[in-house]
Every structure is written in C-alpha cells, then in structure tokens.
N, C-alpha and C positions, 0 to 999 in steps of 0.2 A: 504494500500500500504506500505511493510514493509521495499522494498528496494529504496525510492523517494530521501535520502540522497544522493546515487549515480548516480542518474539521472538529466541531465540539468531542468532547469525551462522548455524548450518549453517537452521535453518529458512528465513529472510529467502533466501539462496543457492539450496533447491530450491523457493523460492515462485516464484521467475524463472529456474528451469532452467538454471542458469548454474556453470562452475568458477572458483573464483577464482584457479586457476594458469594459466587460457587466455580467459577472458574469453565472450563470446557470438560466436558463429558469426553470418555473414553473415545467414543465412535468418533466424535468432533476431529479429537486428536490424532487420527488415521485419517481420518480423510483430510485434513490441515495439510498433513504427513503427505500424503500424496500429489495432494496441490500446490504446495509452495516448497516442498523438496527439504533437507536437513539443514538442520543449523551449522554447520561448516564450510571452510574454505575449500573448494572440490580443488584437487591436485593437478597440474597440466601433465601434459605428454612429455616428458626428457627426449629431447633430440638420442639416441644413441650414441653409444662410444664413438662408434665407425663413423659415424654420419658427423662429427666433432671433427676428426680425423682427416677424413677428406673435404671437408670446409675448409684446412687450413692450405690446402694445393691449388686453392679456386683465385688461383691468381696468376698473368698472363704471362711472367717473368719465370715462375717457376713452372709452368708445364713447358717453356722453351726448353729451361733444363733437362727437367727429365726427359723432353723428347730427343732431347742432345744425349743424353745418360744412355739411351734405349738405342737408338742411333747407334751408338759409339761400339756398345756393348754387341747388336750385332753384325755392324761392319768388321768389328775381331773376330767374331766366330767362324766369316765370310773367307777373312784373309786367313783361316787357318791357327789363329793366336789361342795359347790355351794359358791356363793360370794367370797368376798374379799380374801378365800384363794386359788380360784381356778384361777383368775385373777390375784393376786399379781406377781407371776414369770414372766409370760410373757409377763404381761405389763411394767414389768423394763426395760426389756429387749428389747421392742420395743421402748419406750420413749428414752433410748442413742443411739439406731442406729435412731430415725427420727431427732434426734438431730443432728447428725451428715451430713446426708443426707442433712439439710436445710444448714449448711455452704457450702458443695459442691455446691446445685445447684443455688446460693446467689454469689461463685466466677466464674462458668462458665457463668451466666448470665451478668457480667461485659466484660468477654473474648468477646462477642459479640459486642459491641461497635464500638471496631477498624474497620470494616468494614464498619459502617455505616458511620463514621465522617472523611474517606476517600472524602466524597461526599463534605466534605465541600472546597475541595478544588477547586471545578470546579467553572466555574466560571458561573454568571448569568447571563448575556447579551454579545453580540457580533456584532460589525459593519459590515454588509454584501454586499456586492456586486448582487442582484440580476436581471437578466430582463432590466441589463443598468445603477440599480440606486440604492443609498446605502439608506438602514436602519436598526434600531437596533431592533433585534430580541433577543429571550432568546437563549441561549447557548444551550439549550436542542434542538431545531431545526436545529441544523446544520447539512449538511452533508457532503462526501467526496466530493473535486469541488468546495466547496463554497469558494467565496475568500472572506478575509476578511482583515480589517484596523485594526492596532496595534496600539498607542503609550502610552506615559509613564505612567503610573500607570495601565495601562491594565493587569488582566489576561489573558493568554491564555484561552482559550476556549475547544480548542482540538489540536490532533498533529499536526505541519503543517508547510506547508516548504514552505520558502522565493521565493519571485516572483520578489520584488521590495523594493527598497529603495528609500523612501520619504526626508530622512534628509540624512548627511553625513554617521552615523551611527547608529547601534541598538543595546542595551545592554540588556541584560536580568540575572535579578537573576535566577537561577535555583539551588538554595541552596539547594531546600526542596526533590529535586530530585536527585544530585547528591554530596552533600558535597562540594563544593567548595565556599572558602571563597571568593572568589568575583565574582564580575557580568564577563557573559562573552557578547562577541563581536561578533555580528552574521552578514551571509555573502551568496551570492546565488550561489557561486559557487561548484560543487560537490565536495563529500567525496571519497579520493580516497585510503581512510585510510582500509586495511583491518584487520576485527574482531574488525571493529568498537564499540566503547561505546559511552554511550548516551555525553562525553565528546568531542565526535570526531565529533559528526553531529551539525557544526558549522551553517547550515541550516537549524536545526530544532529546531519550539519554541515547546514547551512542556505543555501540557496541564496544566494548575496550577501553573507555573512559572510565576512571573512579568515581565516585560518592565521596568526599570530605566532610560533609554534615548533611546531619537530616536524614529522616525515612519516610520513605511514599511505596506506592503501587502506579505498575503500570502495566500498560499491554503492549506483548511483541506485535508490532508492524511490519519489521524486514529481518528476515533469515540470512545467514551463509553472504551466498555472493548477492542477496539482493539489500544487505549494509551499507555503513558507509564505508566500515575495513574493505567489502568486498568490490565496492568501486574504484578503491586505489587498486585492489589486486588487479583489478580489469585494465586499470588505466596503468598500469606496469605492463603485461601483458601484450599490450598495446604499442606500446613504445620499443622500437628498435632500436638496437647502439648504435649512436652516431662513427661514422668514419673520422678517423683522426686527421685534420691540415695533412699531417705531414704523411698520413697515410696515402690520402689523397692525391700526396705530388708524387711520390714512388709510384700510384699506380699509373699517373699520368706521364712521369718519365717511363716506367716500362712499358707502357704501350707506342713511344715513341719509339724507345731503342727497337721493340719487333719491328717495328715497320722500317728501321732501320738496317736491322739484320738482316731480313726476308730480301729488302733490296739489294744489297751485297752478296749475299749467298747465289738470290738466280743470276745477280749480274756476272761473278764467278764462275757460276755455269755456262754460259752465255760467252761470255769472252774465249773459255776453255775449249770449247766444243770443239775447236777444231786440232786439239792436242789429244783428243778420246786416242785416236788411233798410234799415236808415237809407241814406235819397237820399247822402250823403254817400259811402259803399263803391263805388255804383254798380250793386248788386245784390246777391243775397242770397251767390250763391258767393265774390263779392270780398269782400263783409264775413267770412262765413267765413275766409278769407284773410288777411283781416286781425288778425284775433283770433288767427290762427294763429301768424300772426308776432307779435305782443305774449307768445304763450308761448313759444316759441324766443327772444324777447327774454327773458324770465325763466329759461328755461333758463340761458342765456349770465351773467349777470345773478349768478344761485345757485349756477352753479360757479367758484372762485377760478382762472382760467385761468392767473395767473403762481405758483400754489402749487408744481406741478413744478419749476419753475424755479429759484424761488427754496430749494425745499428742495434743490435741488442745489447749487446755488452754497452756501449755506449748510454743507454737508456737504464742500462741495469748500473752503471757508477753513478749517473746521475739521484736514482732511487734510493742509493747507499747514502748521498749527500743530502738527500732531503731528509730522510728518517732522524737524521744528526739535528735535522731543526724542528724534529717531533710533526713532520709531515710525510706518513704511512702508505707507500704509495701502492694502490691493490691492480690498478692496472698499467702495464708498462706503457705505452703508448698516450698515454695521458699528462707521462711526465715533459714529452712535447708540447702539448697542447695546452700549458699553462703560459707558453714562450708567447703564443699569439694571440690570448685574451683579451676583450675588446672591451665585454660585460661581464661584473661581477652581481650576478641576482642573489643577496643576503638575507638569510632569513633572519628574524629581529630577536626572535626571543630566542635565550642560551645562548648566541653566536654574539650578535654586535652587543649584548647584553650578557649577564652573569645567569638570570633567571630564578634569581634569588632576592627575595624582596627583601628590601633593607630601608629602614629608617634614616632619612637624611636630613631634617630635620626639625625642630623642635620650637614649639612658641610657647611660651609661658606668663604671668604676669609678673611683674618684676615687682612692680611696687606705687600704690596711687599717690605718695605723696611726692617722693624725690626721684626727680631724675626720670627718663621715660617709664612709661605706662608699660608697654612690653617689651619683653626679652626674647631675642631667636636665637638658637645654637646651632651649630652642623655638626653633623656624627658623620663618621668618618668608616670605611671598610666596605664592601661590594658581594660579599657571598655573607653564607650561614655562621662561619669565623668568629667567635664571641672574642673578635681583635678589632678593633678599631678605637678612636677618639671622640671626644667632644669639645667644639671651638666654642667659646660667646664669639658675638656678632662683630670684635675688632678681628678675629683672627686668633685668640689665641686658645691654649689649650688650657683644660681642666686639669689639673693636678688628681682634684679628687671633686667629681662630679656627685657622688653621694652627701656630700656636705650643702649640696643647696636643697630646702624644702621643697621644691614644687619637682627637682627633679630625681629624688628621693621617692616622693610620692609616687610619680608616673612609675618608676621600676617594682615599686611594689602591686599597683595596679597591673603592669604588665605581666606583672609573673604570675598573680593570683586570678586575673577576669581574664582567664586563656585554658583552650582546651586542647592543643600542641603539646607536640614533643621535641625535642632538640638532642640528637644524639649522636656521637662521634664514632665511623665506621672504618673501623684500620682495616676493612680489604682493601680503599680504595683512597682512602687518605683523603675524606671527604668527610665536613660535619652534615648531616642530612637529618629532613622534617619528615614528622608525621605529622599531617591535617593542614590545614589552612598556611597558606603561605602568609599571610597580613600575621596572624595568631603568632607565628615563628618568628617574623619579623620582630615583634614587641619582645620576644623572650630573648633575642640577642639583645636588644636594646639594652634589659637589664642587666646582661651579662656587663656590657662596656659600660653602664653606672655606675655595676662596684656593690660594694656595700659600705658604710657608714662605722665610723667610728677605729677606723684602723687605718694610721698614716701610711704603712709600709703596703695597704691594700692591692694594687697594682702591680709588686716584685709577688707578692706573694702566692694572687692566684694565678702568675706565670710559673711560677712553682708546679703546678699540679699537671698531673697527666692529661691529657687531650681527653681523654673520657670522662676524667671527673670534671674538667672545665666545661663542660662542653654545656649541661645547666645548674653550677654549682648556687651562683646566687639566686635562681630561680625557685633551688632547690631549699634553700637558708630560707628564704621569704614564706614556701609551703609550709615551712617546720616551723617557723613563728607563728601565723596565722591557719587556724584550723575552717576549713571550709565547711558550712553551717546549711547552704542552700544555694542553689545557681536558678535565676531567670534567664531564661535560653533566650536566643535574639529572635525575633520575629520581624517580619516585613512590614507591618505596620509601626510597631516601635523603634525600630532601626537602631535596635541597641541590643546587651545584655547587661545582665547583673549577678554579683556575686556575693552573701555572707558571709563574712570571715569573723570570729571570732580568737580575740587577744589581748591576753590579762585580762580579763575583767571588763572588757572594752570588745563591743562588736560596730562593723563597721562592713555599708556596702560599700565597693565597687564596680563602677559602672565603667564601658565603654560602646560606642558606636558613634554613628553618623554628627558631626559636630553640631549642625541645625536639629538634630534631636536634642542631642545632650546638653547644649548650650541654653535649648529653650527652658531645659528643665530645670534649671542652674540657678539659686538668689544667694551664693556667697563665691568668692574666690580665693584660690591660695595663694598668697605671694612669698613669692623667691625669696627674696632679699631677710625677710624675718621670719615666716613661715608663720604669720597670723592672717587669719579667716577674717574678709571683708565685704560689705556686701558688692554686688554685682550691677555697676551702675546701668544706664542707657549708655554712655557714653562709651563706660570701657565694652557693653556688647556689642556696639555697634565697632570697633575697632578690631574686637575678635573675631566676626563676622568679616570685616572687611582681611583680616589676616589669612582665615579661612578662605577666601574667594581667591588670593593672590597665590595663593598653595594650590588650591585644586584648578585654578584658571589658566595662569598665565608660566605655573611650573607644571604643572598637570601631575601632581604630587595627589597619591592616593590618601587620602585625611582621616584620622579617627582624634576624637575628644575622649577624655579620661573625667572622670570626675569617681568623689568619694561622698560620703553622708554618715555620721557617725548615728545609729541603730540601739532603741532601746534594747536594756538588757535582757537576754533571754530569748529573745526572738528567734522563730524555729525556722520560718519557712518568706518569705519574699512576696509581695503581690507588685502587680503595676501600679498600684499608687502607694509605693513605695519610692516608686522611682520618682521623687519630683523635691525641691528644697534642696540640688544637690550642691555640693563644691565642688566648683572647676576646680581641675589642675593645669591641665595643660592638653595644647594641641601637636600631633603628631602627622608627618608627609612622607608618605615612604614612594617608594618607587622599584623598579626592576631596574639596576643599576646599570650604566654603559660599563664594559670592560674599559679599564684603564687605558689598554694600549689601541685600540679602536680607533682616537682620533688623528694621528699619527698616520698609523696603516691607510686611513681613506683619502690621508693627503700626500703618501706618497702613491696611490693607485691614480689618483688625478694627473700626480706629477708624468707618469711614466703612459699617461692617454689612455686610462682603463677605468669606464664609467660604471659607479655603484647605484643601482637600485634596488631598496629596503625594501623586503615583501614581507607583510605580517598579516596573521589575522586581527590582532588591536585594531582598537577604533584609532580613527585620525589624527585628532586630536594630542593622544598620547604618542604613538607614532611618532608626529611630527616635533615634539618635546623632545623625544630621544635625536632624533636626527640634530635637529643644533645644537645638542650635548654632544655627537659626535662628528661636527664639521660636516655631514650629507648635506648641508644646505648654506655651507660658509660661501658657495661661488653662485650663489641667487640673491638677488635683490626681491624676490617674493617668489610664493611659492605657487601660486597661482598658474594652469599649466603644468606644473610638478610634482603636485601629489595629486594623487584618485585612490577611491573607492574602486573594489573590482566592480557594483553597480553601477559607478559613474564611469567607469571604461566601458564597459559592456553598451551603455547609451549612443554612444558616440558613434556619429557616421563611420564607413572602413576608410575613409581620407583623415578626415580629425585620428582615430586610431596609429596610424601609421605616424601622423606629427605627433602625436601624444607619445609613443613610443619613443621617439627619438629625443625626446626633452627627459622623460620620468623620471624622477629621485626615489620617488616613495609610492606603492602600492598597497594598499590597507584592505579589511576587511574581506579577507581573500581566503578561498578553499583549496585541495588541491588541486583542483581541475585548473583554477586559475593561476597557479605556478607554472603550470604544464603547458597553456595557452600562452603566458609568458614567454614561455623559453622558447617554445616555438615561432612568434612572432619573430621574435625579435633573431633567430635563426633562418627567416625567410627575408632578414633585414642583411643578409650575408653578415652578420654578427658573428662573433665565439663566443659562447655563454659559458660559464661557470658559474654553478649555480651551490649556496652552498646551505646546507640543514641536520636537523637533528630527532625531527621528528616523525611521527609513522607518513603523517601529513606531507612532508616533503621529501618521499621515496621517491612518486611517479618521475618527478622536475629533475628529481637528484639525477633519475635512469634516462632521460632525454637530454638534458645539457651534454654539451660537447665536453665539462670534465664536473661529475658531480664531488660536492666536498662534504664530509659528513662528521662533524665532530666525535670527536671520540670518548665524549659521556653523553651520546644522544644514543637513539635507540638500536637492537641491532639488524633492524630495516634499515633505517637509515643508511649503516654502515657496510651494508651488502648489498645496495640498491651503487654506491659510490665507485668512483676513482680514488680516492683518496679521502685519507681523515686522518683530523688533525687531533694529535693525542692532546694534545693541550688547550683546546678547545677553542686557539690564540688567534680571532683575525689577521692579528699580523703576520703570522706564519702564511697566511695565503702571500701575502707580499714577498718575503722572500721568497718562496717556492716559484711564484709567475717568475722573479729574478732570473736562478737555478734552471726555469722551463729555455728563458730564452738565450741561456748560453749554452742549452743542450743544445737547441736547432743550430744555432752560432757553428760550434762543434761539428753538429750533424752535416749541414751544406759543406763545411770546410771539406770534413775526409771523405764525402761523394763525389765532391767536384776534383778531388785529390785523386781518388781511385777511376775515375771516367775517364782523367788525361790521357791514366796510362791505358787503359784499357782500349783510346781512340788509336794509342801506337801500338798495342798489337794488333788491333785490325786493320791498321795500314801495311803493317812488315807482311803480314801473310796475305795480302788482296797484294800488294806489289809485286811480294815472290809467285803467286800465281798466274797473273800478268803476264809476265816475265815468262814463266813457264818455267823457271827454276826449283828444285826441291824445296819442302818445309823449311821454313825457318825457325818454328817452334812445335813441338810436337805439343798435342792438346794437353798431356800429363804437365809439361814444362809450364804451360797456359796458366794451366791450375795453380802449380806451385806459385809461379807471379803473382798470381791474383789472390791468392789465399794467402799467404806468409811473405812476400816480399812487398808485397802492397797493401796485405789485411793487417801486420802490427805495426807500421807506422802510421798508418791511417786510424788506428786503436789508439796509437798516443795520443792523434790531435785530440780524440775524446775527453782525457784528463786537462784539455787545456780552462784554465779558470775563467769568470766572469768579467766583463769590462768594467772596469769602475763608475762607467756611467749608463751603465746596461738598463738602469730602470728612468733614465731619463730619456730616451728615446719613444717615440711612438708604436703602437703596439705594428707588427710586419700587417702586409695586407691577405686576406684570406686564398686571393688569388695568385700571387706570388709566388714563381717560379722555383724550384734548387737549383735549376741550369738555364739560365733564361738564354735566349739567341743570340749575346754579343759574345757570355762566355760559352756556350761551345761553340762560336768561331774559333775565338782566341786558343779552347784546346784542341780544336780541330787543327788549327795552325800548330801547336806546339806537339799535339801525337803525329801530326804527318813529317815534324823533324824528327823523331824517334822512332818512328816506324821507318822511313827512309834511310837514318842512318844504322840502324838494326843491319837490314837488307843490304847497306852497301859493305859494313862490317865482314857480313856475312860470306858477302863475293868476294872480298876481298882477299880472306882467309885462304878459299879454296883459288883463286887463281894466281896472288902476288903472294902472299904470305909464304915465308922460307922456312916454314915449320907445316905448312898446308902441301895438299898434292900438285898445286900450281898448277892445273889442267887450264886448257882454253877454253875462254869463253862458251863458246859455240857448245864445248862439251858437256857444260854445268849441268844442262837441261836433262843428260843421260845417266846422274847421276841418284843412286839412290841413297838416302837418309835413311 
C-alpha cells in the first residue's frame, strides 16, 4: 500500500480487513501471505565464477593477445617446434592476462556484498497482534494487516503506519534512512504534504529505523522488497558500475592501437606477397607462413604487454599510500578516478558533521542589578567526549565552571531530567548513547561542569579511566538526589518533569521547549549570587528574544531548564505542578561541523573541485552548517544555491540543468534523490564523488564515479563504496583526490614511456620486412622488451611523488587524451629513429661488422635467423 500516508487510520484498517482490537485471523494471514509475498529481502542471481572470469577478457587489447598467444602457439606446432620453445610465447602471454583477470574478479566479488548486508538491517522478531492476542513472532512472518506493538529500543520490522499511541509520544531515529540528525516525532494523522518524502510521512515507521521513546501500534503496509530498505535494494540493483576516466582512455587507446595493428599487419602482407615464393621459405605456403608470423610479430611488438601490469602495480602503491592517510581503498581503479574529480556530493550528517549533538552554548541570567542582565558561554568539544571547555562571553575559560549557580544548577538538571545513557566502548574507542541524542547531549554537558566544591576537580576526573569518566558526574548527581517520580514529555506540554528528592528537601526539575518552560517560569536564578528573583516582563522579553537568536539566526537546537522547590513528601507529579517555576538557564546545541571540514572545502575550491551538501535536514539548518563550514564563503546569497529536492523537482528541465550547475546545498532529500543527483550531474560530463555513511546513501555511493563511505557508517554503506575513510576525516578526501592525480601524472608518464618504445619495435620489424630481410626481433625477444626492459623502469616512474602544487591546478578534462595527436607524432618521430637504427644496426653487423659473417647485401635476404 504505497499511498497509506495519506489515508486516515480507519481507511488504511479496512484496506486490509483487519480490527485493530484482535488483529488478522489465521486464514487472513495466508492469504496476506500469498498476496503481498514474505517479509524479506528476496536474494539476486550471482553472476557465476566463470561468467566473472570471462568478463575480465571482454576487452579488445586483450583478445588481440590471446589471438596472438593462439597464433603463435600454433604457427610452432606448424613449423615442427616442440617444448619449451613452442610454449614459451604464449604462455607469457596468458600468465599476465590471468593475472590480471584474478584482480578483477577478486574486486567484483567484494561489489557483491552490499546487497546482502542490506538484510542486516531488518529486524528479527516483532510483537503481533493476532486472533485477539499478542505474541512474538520472527519479523520474517509478517504480513500487510498485521498490527503490531513498538516501543523503545524496537526495530521496525517492516513499513507501517501508526494506529495508536500508547505513551504521550513516539520518537524514532531514522538516520540510517534519511540523514537526519535527530530523532523525529511520529503522529497518526495524515500526510497532506504533496510529493511527499520519506521526511514528510510523519506516520510512517520505517523498516530498520529505531524507537528512542515512546510506544504505539501500528499496521504493516509494505513487506520485503515493497519497503523503503527494499527500494534502495532495487535502486542498487539498478545501478551499474561506472567505467573509470582512465579506464575509458585505455579502452579508447586500445581500440586505436587494433586499428592500428590490423593496418600494418595486412599492409605487411601486402607488400610481402611477392616474397611468398623466395627459394629461401621453401615454398610458396611457408613463405606465406612466414610473413605471417613477422605480423603476429608486430602484433606482439604494438601491444604494451606489461601495460596491465604495471598499471596495476602502479595503482596498487598508490593504495599503499593512501591507506597511510586512513583512506581504504576497496576498488583499484578508483584510486585514479579521484585525480579527475570535478564534484564532491557530501552527505551532511556524520561526514561534514560529527553527528553527535553537542551543546555549544549557554544563556543564563547573570544578575538584575549590576552589570548586564545576561550571560552567554561557549562549550567547547564536537563528539560524545565528556572533554571539552566552557568560555564566558570575552573569550575566556572557566577554571571551575561548577562554582557558578545557574551553571551548577543546569548540570544537575541535566543529569537528573534525562532518560540517556552515556557509555565508553573500548572495541572501538568511541564514547556512545543510548536514546535520544538532545538527552546525551545534556549529560556530556554535565560531564565538562564538573562538580562543585573541589579545586583540583579537572586533574582529577582526568585521572579516571575512560569508562568511569564517561558518566561519572552524572552519576554523583543520581546518588545525591533520589528520583521520587518523572512526568514524561508530551506534545502538548513540550516539556518533562522530574522528582528528586535530597536531605530533606525535594525539588522538581523540568526541561523542554523554552516558550513552554519560560511561560511557566515567575522566579529566576542568577549566576552571579545564586539568589531566586522574580521574573520581570522585561528580563522575559530579553530571554525570549535570546531564545529566537539561538534557534533563528544560529539554528541552534534550544531547550530551557528550570527547577521548583516541592513540598515535602510528595509522591507523584501532576501538570499543575509544573507552573511557578525557576528559570535556570537556556541551552543551543547543534550536530557539530568536524573541525577540519573548513579547510578541506577550501582547499577543494582551490584545486577546481565543487562541493555540494546533500542532507535530509531541513534548510534552514543545513544552511547554518554550511557557513560554519565555508560551502557558502564564495556567495554573496544563497538564493539559486540551495533547494529543497521539492523545489528541484519543480523546476522546468532548463532551470534544472542551471540549477545544477550553481548548487551548494540540496536538502530534504531521499535516496532516490542522491541517485538522481549523481546522475544528472554525470550526464553534465561531470566526475562525481559522492560521499556517505548511511543505509540511505548506498544506491548514490554504487552510481558515483568513486563512492566514499566513512568508516563508522554502516556496512552498506561500506560495501556499496570505492573507498572509506577510516577516520571519518573530510579532509582525507582532499588529500586522496591529491595522491588520485599524481597516480594519473605517473600513469600517462610510463604509457606514453612504454608506447615510444613499442612504436620502435614496430618500425624495426615492418622495415626488416620491407626490406625483405630476416627478423630483427624474435617475438620471445619482443616480450622480454616489453615486459622487463621496458615494464621496470616504466614501474619506477610509478613511485615518482606529487607536485607541490598538484592540488592547485584544475581538475584534467573528462575527455582528455593519455596520447593525444601531437605526442604520438612526436613518438612516432622518435620510434621510427629506433626502429630504423635497430635495423641499420642490425645490417650492419651481418654485412661490415669484422666479428659478423660480412655476407652481401643482396644475400641478407637468404639468410635464416
């Protein structure tokens, strides 16, 4: 049911004939079962071994070979040759191309992957409603109809839209599916939003998304592959690996060189023809024969037979060098394809961002009589880290920020009106939440507070181990105050509340939405003394106005804090409890820019390589992060620059293609519209690199010319990529494009190195055929040239290092030649002097040479090699 978003609960209910007080009847569930197919990801077809195998030959350079290898192999058996020299040629020759073959079908068998570890995201069991009565069933038996019970730590099971709300509200991450840095707030009323995205279907849980808070009921709508997982699967599926630039020019130079060969070989022929019959062949068929093999000489001769080789190896020290900069390279051919990058499509959250909400910073009241009316601080740190600082508003640091009342207060509020976990995980060497990112937020906050009354506080809890830091003072603030009763937040009140009771003394507090909490507020705490005052018009309207510059013009996510001292004894909480309360202070947090992000997008500008942010986030905030990280330092407005994927979608296909060519920032996007991206702007003769971390940006990762998949995103992500970056460091894309385009540097050099020569052997042996004189090279000798006297110094040029100003240049053009037409004149001039003086060498030896047989001229021709 694709359109159940727009429809009420009672219609969605009699579209699958179902009660939601007894669930579906047995029979229901069989025939559901037969109509809408199993709740799973159905498996594709695997290409087979062989069929891997022979894909790697399907190219026009290497069937010359082998038809030269087969050739070769049995024009010896013709002449009578047995053993080692009848084997030698075309077993070289087949040894570097299964050489080769086996790295091919060794990285498409990795490209497999990503589809299958799709699966890992479903989930394995689900609460069901059947026949009247609930029980847990595996997730794989669900069908359309089935109702089913959610709450918090739950995966979704399959798609399915809301029926009922059990708690005040329901949260659900769906990160892994649409990019957005926090949980959202789900609801049964319909979607009335048209050209909806999976952002707008604020009804529908998502198969593989968490529950964070809250439990409801709902009914499955979409199964298996009719999900949202199962539309990326499809849209993976779908998408074929792009050909690499540099693949591209090798295959467009070896369709030049056959056309090249073919003409020299019959030309060969042709000139020869009237040498078939010379006493010397032994007959007309032998001379035939013989001529024949002088062009499978020049076959062999005109193809660089250690070119594969060495561009691997070449690509494979390149790989070594990147890894060094924590950039993982999974396909080799990719580590070219960063050298020509045009477009970088970034996805915003976890990549240009930490994806860690973190408190940055702090309003409080200072004090109504002296000196301003409020106080703002900045906190300091970017991930879960219970490390960072706090500034007052000149700049400087808190020694010991537990010593001021108001922000005292807020850390005890933060640690007690929180339903989070914060805990330090030595697989990974990463502190990580349970539940609400905002909720986590607050409980680092208190971590970098402190606690109160101990000067050495700071050396000290650096003292403790990563695990016990990790909620120690969260944990001190539990064990003082004993939790009495919690008022859960609800949609209406846009708050919670909490009971604590200590010594003798109980006390709520409260947090949420600041226009709630502030309304409810007639005393305030101030900083400066830490005495309760009331709460003018004046100073509200300044809070108020505080509050609008935090969520408006920083696009900082806001929560207010307040407290209420609680007669004694009190067991349990009402809503009119909550009112008469004391502000403490207001709080802005944010999903933090990675530190070194702003840098990295000014050296991609510098070196001609445009970034466009693609997020599910709204606009708004978006475009906050983007001037915290330079995407919009080279605009004078943004207007033109950022869209909505519904505001692209509008746009005539003319506006589209201008619009494409300005874009900085893309918002409110699914994956389909990642994948539409990359391919536009691939129809733009673009290079995209595209880069993500989420199940959401698999299909874009598999279509980009190199996908980039951080290396604590999922491991879709990271099986769907080219490359991923262990350190999760935008900037490491920067140096790696560096590293891409000193490979290509490298790569043209030893092609254009190893063609020279390759133009002088096929001059010396079409000369000496001319001529009508014996070989000048036998095709083993060919080989050995080509392989080892021309494939390890062509290997050094490999190791040659970067230009110092390699990332100041503009990115090469798509179309761009490795041998354009002025240089192979130029080696065409420089192989026809080494092919000619080869040959004259050669003559030399055998007619003036006083160590040669010094025969006449005339006789050369009767001579056998």
């Amino acid at each position: 049911m694709e359109d159940a978003y727009v429809r009420s609960v009672s219609e969605v209910l009699d579209f699958f004939g179902v009660d939601s007080t007894k669930g579906l009847s047995d029979s229901q569930v069989l025939q559901h079962a037969r109509l809408y197919g199993k709740n799973v990801l159905p498996e594709e077809e695997r290409a087979s071994f062989w069929k891997l195998v022979f894909k790697q030959f399907d190219d026009l350079l290497v069937k010359i070979l082998i038809a030269a290898a087969l050739v070769s192999f049995v024009l010896a058996l013709i002449n009578g040759e047995t053993g080692l020299a009848a084997f030698l040629e075309p077993s070289v020759i087949l040894l570097i191309l299964a050489a080769n073959a086996a790295v091919g079908v060794i990285t498409e068998t990795n490209a497999e992957k990503a589809l299958e570890e799709l699966r890992a995201y479903q989930a394995d069991i689900a609460t069901v409603l059947r026949n009247g009565c609930f029980s847990i069933l595996p997730a794989t038996e669900l069908v359309p109809g089935d109702i089913v019970e959610v709450s918090v730590g739950s995966k979704i099971p399959a798609d399915m839209r809301m029926i009922e709300m059990l708690t005040d509200q329901l949260r659900v991450d769906q990160a892994i599916l649409t990019g957005e840095s926090c949980s959202v707030e789900k609801d049964l009323e319909s979607t009335k939003a048209t050209n909806a995205v999976y952002q707008d279907k604020t009804n529908i849980l998502f198969s593989g998304t968490v529950v964070v808070a809250g439990r409801a009921r709902a009914v499955v709508v979409g199964v298996g592959a009719s999900t949202a997982m199962g539309s990326i699967r499809d849209s993976m599926l779908r998408t074929d690996d792009e050909v690499t630039p540099l693949k591209k020019k090798l295959d467009e130079f070896g369709t030049f060189l056959a056309k090249v060969i073919a003409g020299i070989c019959i030309l060969v022929w042709i000139v020869n023809i009237g040498h078939f019959r010379d006493p010397s062949h032994g007959g007309f068929l032998r001379g035939a024969i013989h001529y024949f093999k002088i062009a499978v000489a020049l076959a062999v001769a005109a193809i660089p037979e250690g070119l594969p080789a060495v561009v691997t190896t070449c690509l494979a020290l390149g790989t070594k060098r990147m890894a060094r900069l924590n950039a993982i390279v999974r396909s080799l051919p990719s580590v070219e394809t960063l050298g020509c990058t045009t477009v970088i499509c970034s996805d915003k959250t976890g990549t240009l961002t930490t994806n860690m909400m973190s408190v940055a910073k702090i309003c409080v009241v200072n004090s109504v009589q002296n000196g301003p009316a409020i106080a703002e601080f900045g906190v300091t740190g970017t991930t879960y880290a219970p490390e960072g600082f706090i500034f007052d508003s000149t700049g400087i640091q808190l020694e010991f920020p537990a010593q001021l009342p108001c922000l005292l207060h807020i850390a005890m509020c933060s640690a007690l009106c929180n339903e989070s976990l914060l805990q330090y995980n030595p697989d990974n060497g990463n502190y990580e939440k349970i539940g609400e990112s905002t909720e986590v937020a607050l409980r680092v906050l208190a971590e970098k507070v402190g606690l109160p009354g101990f000067d050495s506080m700071p050396s000290a809890l650096n003292m403790l181990s990563k695990h016990e830091r990790a909620s120690y003072c969260n944990h001190y603030w539990e064990n003082q105050f004993k939790k009495v009763s919690v008022l859960e937040f609800s949609r209406d009140r846009k708050m919670m509340s909490v009971l604590c009771s200590h010594k003798q003394t109980d006390i709520m507090f409260s947090k949420g939405a600041p226009e709630s909490i502030i309304a409810r507020c007639r005393n305030i705490l101030c900083n400066s003394d830490g005495s309760t005052v009331p709460l003018t018009a004046t100073l509200r309207a300044e809070l108020e106005s505080r509050f609008n510059s935090f969520a408006g013009k920083e696009t900082l996510r806001c929560l207010a804090l307040a407290l209420k001292i609680m007669p004694m004894g009190q067991q349990t909480l009402s809503i009119d409890d909550e009112k008469d309360l004391t502000f403490i202070g207001l709080v802005g947090m944010l999903d933090p820019p990675r530190e070194e992000v702003r840098n990295a997008i000014l050296s991609c500008m510098t070196a001609g390589i445009r970034v466009i942010v693609v997020t599910g986030d709204n606009k708004s905030t978006a475009e906050s992060v983007c001037r915290k990280i330079g995407a919009f330092d080279h605009l004078v407005d943004y207007v033109g620059h950022s869209y909505t994927a519904a505001e692209f979608e509008e746009l005539p296909a003319m506006q589209q293609t201008v619009a494409l060519q300005r874009m900085a920032l893309f918002t409110r996007v699914e994956p389909s519209h990642k994948r539409m991206l990359v391919e536009a702007l691939q129809n733009q003769n673009e290079v995209v690199a595209m880069t993500g971390d989420g199940v959401n940006d698999a299909p874009a990762l598999k279509k980009a010319d190199i996908g980039i998949a951080m290396g604590s995103g999922t491991a879709v992500a990271k099986s769907a990529s080219d490359m991923v970056l262990a350190d999760d460091n935008f900037a490491t894309i920067v140096a790696a494009v560096a590293e891409g385009r000193a490979i290509y540097n490298n790569t043209k050099q030893f092609i254009r190195y190893m063609i020279s020569s390759n133009i002088g052997e096929v001059v010396c042996i079409f000369v000496a055929a001319v001529l009508g004189i014996p070989d000048t090279l036998a095709p083993v000798q060919l080989l050995w040239v080509n392989l080892v006297t021309d494939g390890l110094p062509a290997t050094a040029i490999g190791f040659n290092r970067q230009d110092s100003d390699v990332m100041k240049a503009k990115p090469r053009k798509v179309g761009e030649a490795v041998v354009t037409g002025w240089l192979f004149f130029r080696y065409l001039v420089i192989g026809a002097y080494v092919g000619l003086a080869t040959v004259a060498g050669f003559i030399w030896w055998f007619v003036y040479s006083e160590t040669g047989p010094r025969l006449p001229y005339a006789e050369l021709p009767w001579c056998a090699v």
